[in-house]
N, C-alpha and C positions, 0 to 999 in steps of 0.2 A: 892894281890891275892883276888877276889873275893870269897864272905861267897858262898860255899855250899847251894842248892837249897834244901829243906826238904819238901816235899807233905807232905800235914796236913796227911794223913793214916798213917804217920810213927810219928806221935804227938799224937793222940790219940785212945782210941780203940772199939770211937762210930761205928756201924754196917752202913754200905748203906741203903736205903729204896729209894723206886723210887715216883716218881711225884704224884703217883695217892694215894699212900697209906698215902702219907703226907697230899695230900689233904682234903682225906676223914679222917685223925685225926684233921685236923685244924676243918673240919664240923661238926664233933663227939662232939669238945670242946665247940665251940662257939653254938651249938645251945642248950648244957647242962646248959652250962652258960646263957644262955640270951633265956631260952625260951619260956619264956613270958613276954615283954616290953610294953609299952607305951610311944611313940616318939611323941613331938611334935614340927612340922616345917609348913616350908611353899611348897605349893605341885609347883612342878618345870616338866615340860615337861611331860604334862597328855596324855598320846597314848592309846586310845582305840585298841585293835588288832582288826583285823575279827571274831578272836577267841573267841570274847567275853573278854578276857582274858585284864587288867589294867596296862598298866608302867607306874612309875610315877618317881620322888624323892622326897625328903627331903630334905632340906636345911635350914638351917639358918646364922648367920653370919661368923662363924668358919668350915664348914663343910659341904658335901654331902652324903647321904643315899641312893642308889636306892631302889626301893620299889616294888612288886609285888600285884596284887590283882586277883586272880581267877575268871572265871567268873562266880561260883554259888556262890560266894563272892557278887560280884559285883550288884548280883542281889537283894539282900537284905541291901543293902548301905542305909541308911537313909537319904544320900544327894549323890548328883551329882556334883563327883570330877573337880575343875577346874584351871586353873593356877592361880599362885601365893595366891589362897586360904590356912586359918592359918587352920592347924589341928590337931587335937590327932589322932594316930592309934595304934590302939592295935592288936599286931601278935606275931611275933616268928623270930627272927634272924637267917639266915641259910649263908648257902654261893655256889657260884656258880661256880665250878671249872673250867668249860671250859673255865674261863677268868679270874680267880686267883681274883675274887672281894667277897663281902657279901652283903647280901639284906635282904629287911624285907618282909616277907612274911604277909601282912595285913588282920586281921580277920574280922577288926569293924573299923570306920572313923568316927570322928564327929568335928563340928568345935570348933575352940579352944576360949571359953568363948561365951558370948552372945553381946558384942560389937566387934569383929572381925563378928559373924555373921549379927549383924545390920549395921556395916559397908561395906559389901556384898551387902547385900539387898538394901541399901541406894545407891547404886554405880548403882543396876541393873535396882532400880527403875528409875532413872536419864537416863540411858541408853534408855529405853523402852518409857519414858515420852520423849524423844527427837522424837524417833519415831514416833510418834503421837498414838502412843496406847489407850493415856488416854485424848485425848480431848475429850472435852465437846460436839463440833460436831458429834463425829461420833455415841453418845449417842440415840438408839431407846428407842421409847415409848412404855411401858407397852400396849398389849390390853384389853379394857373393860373385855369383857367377853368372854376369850380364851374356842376354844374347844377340844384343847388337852392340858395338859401338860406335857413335858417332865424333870425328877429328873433324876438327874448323882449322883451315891450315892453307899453308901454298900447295898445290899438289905435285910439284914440281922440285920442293928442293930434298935434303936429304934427312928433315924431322919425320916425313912420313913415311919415308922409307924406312928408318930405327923405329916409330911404334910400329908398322906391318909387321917390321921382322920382329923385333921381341913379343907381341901377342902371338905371333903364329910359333913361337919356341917356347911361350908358357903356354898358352891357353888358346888353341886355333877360333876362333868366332868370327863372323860377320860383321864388315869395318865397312859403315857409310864413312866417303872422304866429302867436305862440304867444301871447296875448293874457297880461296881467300886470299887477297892480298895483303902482305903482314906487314908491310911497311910502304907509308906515304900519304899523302893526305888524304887518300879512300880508303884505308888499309881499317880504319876505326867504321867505317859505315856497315863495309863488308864483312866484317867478322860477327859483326851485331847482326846484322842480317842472317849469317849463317847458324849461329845461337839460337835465334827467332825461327827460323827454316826448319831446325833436326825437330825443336819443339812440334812445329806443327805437320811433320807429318803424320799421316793415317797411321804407320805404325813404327811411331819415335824408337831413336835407341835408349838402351837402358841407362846407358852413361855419357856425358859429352866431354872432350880433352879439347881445349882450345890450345893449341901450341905453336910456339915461335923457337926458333933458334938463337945463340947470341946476338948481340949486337950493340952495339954503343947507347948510350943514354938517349939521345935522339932516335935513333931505330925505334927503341921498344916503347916512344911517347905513343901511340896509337892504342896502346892496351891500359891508357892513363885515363884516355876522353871517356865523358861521360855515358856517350851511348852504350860504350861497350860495358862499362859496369853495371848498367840499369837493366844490360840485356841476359847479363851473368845473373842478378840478382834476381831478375825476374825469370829463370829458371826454373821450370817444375821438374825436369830431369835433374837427376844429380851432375856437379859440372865438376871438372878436375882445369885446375887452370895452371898451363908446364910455358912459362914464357922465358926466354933467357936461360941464364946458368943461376946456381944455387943463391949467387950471391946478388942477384937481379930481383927488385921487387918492383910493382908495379900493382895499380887498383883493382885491377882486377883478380888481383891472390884475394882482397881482402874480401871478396861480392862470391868470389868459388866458394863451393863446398869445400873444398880439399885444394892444398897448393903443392904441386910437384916439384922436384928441384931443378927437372928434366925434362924433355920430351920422352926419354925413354923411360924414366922413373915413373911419369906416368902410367904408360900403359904398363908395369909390373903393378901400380895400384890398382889399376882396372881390371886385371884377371887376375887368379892364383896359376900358381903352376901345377899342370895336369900329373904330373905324376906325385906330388904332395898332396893333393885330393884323393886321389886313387889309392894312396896308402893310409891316408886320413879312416876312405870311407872302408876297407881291407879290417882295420883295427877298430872302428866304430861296430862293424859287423860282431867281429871277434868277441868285444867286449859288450856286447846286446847278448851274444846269444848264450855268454858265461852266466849274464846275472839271470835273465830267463832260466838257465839250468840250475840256479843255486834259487830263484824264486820256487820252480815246480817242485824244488828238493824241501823246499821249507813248508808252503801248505801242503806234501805229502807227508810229512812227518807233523803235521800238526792236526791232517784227518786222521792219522792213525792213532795220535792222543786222545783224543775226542771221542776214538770211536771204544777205544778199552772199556769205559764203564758199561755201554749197550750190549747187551745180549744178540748171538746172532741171529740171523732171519732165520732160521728153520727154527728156532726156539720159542721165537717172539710171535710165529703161528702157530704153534702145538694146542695150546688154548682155545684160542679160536675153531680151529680146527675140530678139537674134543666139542666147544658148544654146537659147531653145526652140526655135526653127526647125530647130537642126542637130541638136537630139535627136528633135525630128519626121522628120526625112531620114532619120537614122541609122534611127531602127525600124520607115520604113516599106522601108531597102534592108534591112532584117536581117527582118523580113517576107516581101518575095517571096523573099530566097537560102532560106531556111527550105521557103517555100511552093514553091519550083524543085525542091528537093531531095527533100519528101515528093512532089511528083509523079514525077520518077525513079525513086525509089523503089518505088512502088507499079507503076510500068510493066515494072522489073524481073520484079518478083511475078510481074505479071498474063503474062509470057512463060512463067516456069516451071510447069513437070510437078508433080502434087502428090507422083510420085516423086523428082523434083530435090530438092523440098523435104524427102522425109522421108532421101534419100540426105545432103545437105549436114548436118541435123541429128544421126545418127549420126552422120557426121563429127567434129561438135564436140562430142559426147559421148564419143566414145572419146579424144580429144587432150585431154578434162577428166579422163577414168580415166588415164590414163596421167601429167602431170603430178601428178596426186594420191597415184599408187603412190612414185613419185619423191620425193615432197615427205614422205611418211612412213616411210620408207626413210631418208631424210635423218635428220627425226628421231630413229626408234629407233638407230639406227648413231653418235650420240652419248652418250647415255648409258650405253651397253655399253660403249663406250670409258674414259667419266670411273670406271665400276666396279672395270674393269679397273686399271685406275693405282691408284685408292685402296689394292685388296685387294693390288698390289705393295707399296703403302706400308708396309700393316697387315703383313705377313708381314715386311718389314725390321725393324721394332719389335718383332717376338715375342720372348718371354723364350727361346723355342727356341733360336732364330738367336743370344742370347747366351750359351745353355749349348754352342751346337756351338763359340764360341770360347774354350772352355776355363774359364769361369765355372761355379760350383753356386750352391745353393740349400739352407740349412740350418735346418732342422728342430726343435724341441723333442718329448718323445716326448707334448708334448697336439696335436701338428702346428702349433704357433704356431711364426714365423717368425721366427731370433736373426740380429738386426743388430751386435749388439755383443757383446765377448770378457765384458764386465762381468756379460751375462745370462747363462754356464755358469760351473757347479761340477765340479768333482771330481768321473771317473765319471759323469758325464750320459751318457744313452744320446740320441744322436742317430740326425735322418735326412740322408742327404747326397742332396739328388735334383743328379742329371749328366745329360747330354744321353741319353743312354741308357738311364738309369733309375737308381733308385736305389738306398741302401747304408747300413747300418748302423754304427755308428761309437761308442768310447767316449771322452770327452773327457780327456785328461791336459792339466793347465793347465801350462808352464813355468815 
């Protein structure tokens, strides 16, 4: 026989309670008990909400934590939560009923020792240095003597007060201040932003100093985060970056143009001092206007080499001079002989008869017919002659004049003309033409 089934109600004579009242005792307990901790792990699946609001875990080798961070939390973080980063946080232990777990409600986060944080940074620099962040190439050159400059800074402590005052003791200029908070969990947004700002105004300065004053290795993590390197790097203005003291390094020396030791180092790289300009350009004068006098000194002594073998101008026209004069003589005697002559002339005229005149002009009209007859006479009495000879020629060469020497001319009876014994047969009737005419013939071949 089977034992009898016994509901635990008939075993003991604890009271019921339902889901929620249990719950909120388990929440009552655990956050009396633990409600102020210090956890430290490694940060495991970092989720920003919309809400501003932080999920993260905790973990290490034994265990998982989820962890909450609020967002007016979040906004005073003094780093920038990321995966697998080692941390301390300091909160409060609660628990979250809708899903039967517990969490750490995080007040405060920092990294856990100073070599987990150099070994961050070491990881981030290597990361950024791939990218070309920090080459040498992309490095601008300081200008001489900018005429704005623009400080991303607090406005309020005493960095910007030491570059005002050392620009305004070397070199007086134009200092946009981009006002920024240098330290705390916004301190990295805002400086990037003010980087990105001097860039984009209508009319940028010619230099940017991003500067911070001391402060502890935590202080100066804000000038480590990324944005602010990428905001340095991407820089078209030349950027001077004065964080800390000499011995403070931090990413964004390596994303600057140029890294100061100082805040006030800085701005002595960003201007020269006015009166070492002033004496610069005093002695630059000086020595322009020496070599100008020892250049005009040198092509004058080397036109006056040049010019010793040439003759001078009043010599090198005496010639000239001599030819114009005698072709001025020359056409003013070849002038009046011209002008003597058409007067003669005309005085002749004016003696003769308009008969003289029309008697002497037959004259020279009949000695131009006559010459003319002459001269075409000449002509035609040539060619009659070359006729003449030819047509002796032609008549030497006629077949005539070879038949009166005793030659014929033989005939076939189609009148074709036989050069050869080879072209008659037997009985051919030929024609025999002789200087006198011709005759009929029959051929007997031998």
């Amino acid at each position: 026989m089977p034992e009898p089934f016994n509901h635990p109600s008939s075993l003991t004579n604890t009271p019921e309670i339902s889901v929620g009242d249990l719950s909120l005792a388990i929440k009552k307990t655990i956050e009396g008990a633990f409600g102020f901790v210090r956890v430290r792990g490694e940060l495991s699946k970092v989720t920003l909400a919309k809400s501003g609001h932080l999920y993260t875990a905790l973990k290490d080798d034994v265990a998982v934590l989820d962890a909450v961070c609020w967002k007016g939390t979040v906004l005073r973080l003094g780093i920038k939560p990321e995966e697998g980063m080692e941390v301390v946080c300091t909160g409060r232990l609660t628990t979250y009923p809708g899903r039967s777990n517990y969490q750490l409600v995080i007040e405060s986060m920092e990294l856990a020792g100073v070599g987990a944080i150099l070994k961050m940074l070491e990881e981030r620099k290597k990361k950024l240095a791939a990218e070309g962040l920090f080459d040498a190439a992309r490095k601008k050159p300081l200008p001489f003597l900018p005429r704005i400059i623009g400080v991303v800074t607090s406005p309020t402590g005493a960095v910007i007060r030491d570059i005002l005052h050392r620009i305004a003791d070397r070199f007086p200029c134009h200092v946009i201040v981009w006002p920024a908070v240098v330290q705390g969990a916004s301190a990295a947004a805002e400086v990037a932003r003010g980087i990105a700002g001097l860039n984009a105004l209508p009319n940028p300065p010619d230099v940017i100093i991003v500067a911070r004053g001391g402060g502890s290795f935590e202080d100066l993590m804000p000038f480590n985060e990324e944005v602010v390197v990428r905001a340095a790097a991407a820089s078209k203005v030349p950027l001077i970056s004065a964080v800390g003291h000499e011995t403070d390094v931090t990413l964004i020396d390596f994303a600057a143009d140029i890294r100061a030791p100082t805040p006030t180092g800085a701005a002595e790289m960003a201007v020269p001092v006015r009166d070492n300009v002033l004496a610069q350009v005093l002695d630059d004068e000086q020595r322009l206007l020496q070599t100008m006098s020892q250049r005009l000194e040198t092509l004058r002594d080397r036109l006056k080499t040049a010019a010793r073998p040439l003759a001078s101008p009043a010599r090198l026209l005496e010639a000239p001079t001599q030819r114009l004069d005698r072709a001025a003589m020359q056409t003013e005697h070849a002038f009046e002989k011209n002008l003597t002559r058409s007067e003669s002339k005309l005085v002749r005229l004016a003696l003769r008869t308009p008969a003289d005149v029309v008697n002497a002009a037959s004259l020279k009209l009949k000695n131009a017919n006559e010459r003319l007859a002459t001269a075409q006479t000449k002509m035609l009495d040539k060619p009659v002659r070359d006729v003449d000879g030819l047509a002796r020629i032609l008549e030497s060469l006629s077949f005539k004049k070879v038949l009166e020497r005793g030659y014929a001319v033989l005939r076939n009876d189609q009148g074709q003309l036989v050069g050869r014994k080879n072209n008659l047969t037997e009985n051919q009737q030929v024609t025999i033409t002789l200087y006198d005419g011709d005759a009929k013939a029959s051929i007997t071949k031998a």
